[in-house]
GUSE-20521 format. One record per atom (N, C-alpha, C): residue in three letters; x, y, z. Coordinates in pm, whole numbers, plus 50000, padded with zeros to 5 digits. Example, Ala and Ser with C-alpha at 12.3 -4.5 7.8 and 13.67 -1.06 7.14 Angstrom:
ALA513194943150780;ALA512304955050780;ALA513204967050780;SER512854977550708;SER513674989450714;SER512905000350787;
END
This chain:
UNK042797117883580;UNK042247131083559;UNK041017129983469;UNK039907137383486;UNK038967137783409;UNK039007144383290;UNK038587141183214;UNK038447152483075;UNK036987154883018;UNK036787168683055;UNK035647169482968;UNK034767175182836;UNK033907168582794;UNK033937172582671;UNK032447174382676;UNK032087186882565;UNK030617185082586;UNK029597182382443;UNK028787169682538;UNK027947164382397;UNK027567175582356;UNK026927167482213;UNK026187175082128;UNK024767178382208;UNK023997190682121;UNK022637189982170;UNK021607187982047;UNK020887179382068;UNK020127176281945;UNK018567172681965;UNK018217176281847;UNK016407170481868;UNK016087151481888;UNK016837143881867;UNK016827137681876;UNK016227124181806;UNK015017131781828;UNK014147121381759;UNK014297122781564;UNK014267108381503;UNK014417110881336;UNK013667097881326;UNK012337097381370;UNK011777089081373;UNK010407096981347;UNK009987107981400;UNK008697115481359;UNK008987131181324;UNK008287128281247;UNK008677146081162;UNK008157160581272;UNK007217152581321;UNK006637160681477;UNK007367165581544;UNK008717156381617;UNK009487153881669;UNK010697162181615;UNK011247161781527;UNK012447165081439;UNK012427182281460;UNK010787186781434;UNK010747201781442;UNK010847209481568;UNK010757198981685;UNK010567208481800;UNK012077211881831;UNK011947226381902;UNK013307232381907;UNK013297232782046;UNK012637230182151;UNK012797240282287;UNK012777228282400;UNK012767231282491;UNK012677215582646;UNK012147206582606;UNK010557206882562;UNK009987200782593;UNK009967187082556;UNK008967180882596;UNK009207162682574;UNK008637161982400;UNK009097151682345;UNK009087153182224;UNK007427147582220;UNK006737152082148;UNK005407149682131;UNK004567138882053;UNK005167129482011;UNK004577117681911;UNK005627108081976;UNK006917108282034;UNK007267100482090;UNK007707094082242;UNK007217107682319;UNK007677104682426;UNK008807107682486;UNK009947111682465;UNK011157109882412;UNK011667126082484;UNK012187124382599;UNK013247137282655;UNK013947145682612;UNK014317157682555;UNK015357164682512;UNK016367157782565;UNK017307154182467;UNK018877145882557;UNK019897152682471;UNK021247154682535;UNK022787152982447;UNK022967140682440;UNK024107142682328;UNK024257132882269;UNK025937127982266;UNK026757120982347;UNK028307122382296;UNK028887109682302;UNK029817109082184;UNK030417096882140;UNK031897097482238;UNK032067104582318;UNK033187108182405;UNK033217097582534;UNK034267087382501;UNK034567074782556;UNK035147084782743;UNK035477095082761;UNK035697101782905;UNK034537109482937;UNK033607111882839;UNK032427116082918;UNK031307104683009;UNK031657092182971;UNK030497082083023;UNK031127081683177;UNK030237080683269;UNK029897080083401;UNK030247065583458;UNK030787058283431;UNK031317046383461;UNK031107043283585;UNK031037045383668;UNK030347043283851;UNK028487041983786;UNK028327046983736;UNK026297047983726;UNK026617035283617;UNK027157036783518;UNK026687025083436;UNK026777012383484;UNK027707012783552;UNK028116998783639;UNK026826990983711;UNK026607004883795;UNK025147002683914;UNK023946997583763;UNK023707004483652;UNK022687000883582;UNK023116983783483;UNK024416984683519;UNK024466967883449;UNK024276957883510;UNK024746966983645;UNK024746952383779;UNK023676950883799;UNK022656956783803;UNK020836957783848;UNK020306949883683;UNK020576949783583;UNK019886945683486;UNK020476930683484;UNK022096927683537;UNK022236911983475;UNK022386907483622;UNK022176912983740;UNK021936908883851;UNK022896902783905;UNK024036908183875;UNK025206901183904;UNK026236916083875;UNK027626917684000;UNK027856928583985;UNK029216929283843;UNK028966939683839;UNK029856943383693;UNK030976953583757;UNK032256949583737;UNK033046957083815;UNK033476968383714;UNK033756982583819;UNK034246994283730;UNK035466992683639;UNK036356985883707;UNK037806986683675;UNK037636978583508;UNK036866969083503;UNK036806960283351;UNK035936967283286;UNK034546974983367;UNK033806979083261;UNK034876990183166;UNK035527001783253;UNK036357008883207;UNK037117001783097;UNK037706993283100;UNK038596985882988;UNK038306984082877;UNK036676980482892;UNK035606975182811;UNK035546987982752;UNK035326996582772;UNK034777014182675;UNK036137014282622;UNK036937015482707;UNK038157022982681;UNK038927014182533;UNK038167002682522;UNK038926991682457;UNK037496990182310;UNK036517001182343;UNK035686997182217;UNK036237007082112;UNK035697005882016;UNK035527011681871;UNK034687028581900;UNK033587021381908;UNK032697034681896;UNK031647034782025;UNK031537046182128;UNK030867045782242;UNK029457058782182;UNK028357055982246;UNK027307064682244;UNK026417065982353;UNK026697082382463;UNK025887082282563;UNK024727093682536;UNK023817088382568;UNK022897101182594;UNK022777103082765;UNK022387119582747;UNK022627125082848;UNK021167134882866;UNK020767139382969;UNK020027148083082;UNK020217157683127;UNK019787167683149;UNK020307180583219;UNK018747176483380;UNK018047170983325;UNK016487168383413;UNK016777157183467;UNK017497155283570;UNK017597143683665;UNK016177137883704;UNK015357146883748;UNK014097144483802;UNK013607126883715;UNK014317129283588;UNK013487115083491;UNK013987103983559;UNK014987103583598;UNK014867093483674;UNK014637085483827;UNK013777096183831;UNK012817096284004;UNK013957091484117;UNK014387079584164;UNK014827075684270;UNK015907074884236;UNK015797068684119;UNK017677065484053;UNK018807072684044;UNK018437088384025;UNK018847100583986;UNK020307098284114;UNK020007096384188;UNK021497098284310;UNK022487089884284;UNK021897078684264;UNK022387066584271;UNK023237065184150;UNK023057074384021;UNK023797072483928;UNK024237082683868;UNK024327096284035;UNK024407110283936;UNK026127110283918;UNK026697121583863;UNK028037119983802;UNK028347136383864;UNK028977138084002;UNK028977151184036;UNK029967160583956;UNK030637156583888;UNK031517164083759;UNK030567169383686;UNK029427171583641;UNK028507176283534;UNK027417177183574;UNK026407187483561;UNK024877191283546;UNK024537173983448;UNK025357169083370;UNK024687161383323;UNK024027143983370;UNK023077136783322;UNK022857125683388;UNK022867119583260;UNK023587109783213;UNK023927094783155;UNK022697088083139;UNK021697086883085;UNK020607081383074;UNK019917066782986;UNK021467066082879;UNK021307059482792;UNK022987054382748;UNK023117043282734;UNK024697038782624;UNK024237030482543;UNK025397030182449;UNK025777019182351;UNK027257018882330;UNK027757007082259;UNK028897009182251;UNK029206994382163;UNK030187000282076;UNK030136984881991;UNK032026980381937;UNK032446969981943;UNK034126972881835;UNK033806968581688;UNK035456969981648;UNK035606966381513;UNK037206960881511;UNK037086952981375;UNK038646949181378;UNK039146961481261;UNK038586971081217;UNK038766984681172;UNK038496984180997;UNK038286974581005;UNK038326975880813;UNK036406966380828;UNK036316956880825;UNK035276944380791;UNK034046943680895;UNK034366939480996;UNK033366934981100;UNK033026942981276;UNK032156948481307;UNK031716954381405;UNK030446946081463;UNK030816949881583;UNK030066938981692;UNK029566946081843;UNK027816952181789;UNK028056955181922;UNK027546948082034;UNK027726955782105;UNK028116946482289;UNK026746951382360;UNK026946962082383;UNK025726970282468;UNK024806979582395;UNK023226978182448;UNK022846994982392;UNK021826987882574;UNK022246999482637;UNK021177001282737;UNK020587015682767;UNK019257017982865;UNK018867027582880;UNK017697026382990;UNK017627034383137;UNK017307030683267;UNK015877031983189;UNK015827018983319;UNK014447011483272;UNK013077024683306;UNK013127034683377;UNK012137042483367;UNK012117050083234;UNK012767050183160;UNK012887056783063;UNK012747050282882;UNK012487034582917;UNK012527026782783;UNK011437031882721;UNK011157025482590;UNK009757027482497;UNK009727042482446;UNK010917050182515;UNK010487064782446;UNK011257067882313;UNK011897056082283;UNK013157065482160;UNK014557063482163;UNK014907065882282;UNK015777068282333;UNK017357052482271;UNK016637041882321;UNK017247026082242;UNK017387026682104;UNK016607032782030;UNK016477037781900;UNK017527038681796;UNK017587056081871;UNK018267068981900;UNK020007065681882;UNK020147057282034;UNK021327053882059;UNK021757041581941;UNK021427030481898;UNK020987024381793;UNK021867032081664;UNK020977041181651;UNK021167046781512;UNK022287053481532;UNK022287059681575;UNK024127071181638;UNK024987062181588;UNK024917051081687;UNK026257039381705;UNK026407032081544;UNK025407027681487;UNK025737020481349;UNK026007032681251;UNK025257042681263;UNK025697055981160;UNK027687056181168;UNK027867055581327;UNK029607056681338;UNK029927048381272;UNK029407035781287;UNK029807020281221;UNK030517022981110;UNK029437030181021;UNK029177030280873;UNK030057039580800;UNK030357051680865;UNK031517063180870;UNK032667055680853;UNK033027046580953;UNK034647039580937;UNK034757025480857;UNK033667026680740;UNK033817016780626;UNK033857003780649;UNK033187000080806;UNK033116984580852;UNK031216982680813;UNK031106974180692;UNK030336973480640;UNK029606957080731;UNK029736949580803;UNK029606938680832;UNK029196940880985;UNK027536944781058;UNK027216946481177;UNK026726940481256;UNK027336934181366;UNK025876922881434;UNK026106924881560;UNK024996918581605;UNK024756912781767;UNK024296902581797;UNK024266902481941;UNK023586890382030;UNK022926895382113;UNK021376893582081;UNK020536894182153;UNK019436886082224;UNK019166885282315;UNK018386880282423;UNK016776879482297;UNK016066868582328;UNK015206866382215;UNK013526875282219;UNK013526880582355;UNK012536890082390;UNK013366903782330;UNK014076911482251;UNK014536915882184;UNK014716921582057;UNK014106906781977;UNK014796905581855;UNK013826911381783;UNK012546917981820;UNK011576926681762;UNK012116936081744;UNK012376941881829;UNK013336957181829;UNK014366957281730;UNK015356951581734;UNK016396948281637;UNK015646944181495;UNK014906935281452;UNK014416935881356;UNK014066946381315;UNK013336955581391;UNK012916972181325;UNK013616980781331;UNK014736979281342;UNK015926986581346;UNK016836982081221;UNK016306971981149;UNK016996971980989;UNK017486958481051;UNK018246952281160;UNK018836940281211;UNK018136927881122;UNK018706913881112;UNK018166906381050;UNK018456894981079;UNK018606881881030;UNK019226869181027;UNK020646868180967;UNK021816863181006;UNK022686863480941;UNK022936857080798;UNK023486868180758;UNK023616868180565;UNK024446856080521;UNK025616849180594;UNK026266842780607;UNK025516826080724;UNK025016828480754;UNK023686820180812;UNK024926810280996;UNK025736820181001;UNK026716821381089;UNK025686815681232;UNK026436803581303;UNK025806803981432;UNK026366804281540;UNK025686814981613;UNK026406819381775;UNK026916807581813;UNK028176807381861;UNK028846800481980;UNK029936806782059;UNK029816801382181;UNK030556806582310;UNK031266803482313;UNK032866804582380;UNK033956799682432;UNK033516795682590;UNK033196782982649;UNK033096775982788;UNK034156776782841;UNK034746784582943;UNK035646778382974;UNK035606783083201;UNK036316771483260;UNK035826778183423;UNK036886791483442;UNK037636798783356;UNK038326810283427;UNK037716821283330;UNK036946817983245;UNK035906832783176;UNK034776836083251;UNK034706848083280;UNK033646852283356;UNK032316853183280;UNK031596864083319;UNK029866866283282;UNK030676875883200;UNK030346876283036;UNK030506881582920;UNK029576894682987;UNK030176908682981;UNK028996922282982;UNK028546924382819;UNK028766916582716;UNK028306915782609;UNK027026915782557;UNK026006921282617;UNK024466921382643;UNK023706932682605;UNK022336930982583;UNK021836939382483;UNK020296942582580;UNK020266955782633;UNK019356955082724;UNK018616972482713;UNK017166971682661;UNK016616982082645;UNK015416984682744;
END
């Protein structure tokens, strides 16, 4: 059964003071940046569209049934949402969600072991729509939750064409000087653990 819940509506942008003041449709004006909702509601994400936008970005398909597991099994989820399908020109069908006027335009989503350490996994957002804010946006939502449930300890893994973004997003080198390693093994699949703006 579906459940629905309805995001927030917000200005979005807290990146330009330009931005912050506008109240009405329009596109935010110093950044580019769409009027979007905003909801941390793990049954509002569109799970059929995100799938299609993970499988097209790691080119390899991402099945519903695990991605589901994957939300259903994180900490803290963050979608932005659309009422203006039009933004995403061709894509718009392909990833609309006929339960809602709304279109899914943007996620993140990260866990925690609930007290210490959070780790997120995803922040994506359809590629017609990057550079406006929006990666940001979702960004900031998701570590603000972080920070609410007293897990003071945040990281990722990111792809190294990336790590600009994350750097200006407060991200850094690890404090603990900790180095990534994988578990190899032939019955683990393609990790959806990926960081794609």
């Amino acid at each position: 059964m579906y459940t629905s819940t309805t995001p927030s509506f917000s200005s979005a942008c807290h990146t330009h003071r330009r931005c912050i003041a506008l109240r009405d449709n329009r596109t935010h004006a110093a950044c580019d940046m769409p009027r979007l909702f905003w909801s941390p509601s793990k049954a509002s994400v569109n799970v059929g569209g995100l799938a299609k936008l993970l499988s097209n970005e790691y080119n390899h398909p991402v099945p519903e049934d695990r991605l589901q597991r994957a939300i259903q099994g994180s900490s803290v989820v963050i979608a932005a949402y659309t009422r203006n399908a039009a933004l995403l020109g061709e894509e718009a069908d392909a990833v609309a969600d006929k339960r809602t006027p709304l279109t899914m335009v943007g996620f993140a989503r990260a866990s925690t072991d609930g007290a210490f350490l959070g780790t997120i996994h995803n922040v994506i957002v359809y590629p017609g729509l990057r550079r406006r804010g929006i990666g940001t946006e979702l960004l900031r939502r998701l570590t603000h939750q972080l920070e609410m449930s007293d897990v003071t300890d945040v990281g990722l893994v990111t792809p190294p064409h990336l790590a600009k973004f994350f750097f200006q997003a407060e991200f850094g080198p690890d404090r603990m000087h900790s180095t990534f390693m994988q578990y190899n093994s032939d019955t683990v699949g393609t990790p959806l653990g990926s960081i794609v703006l």
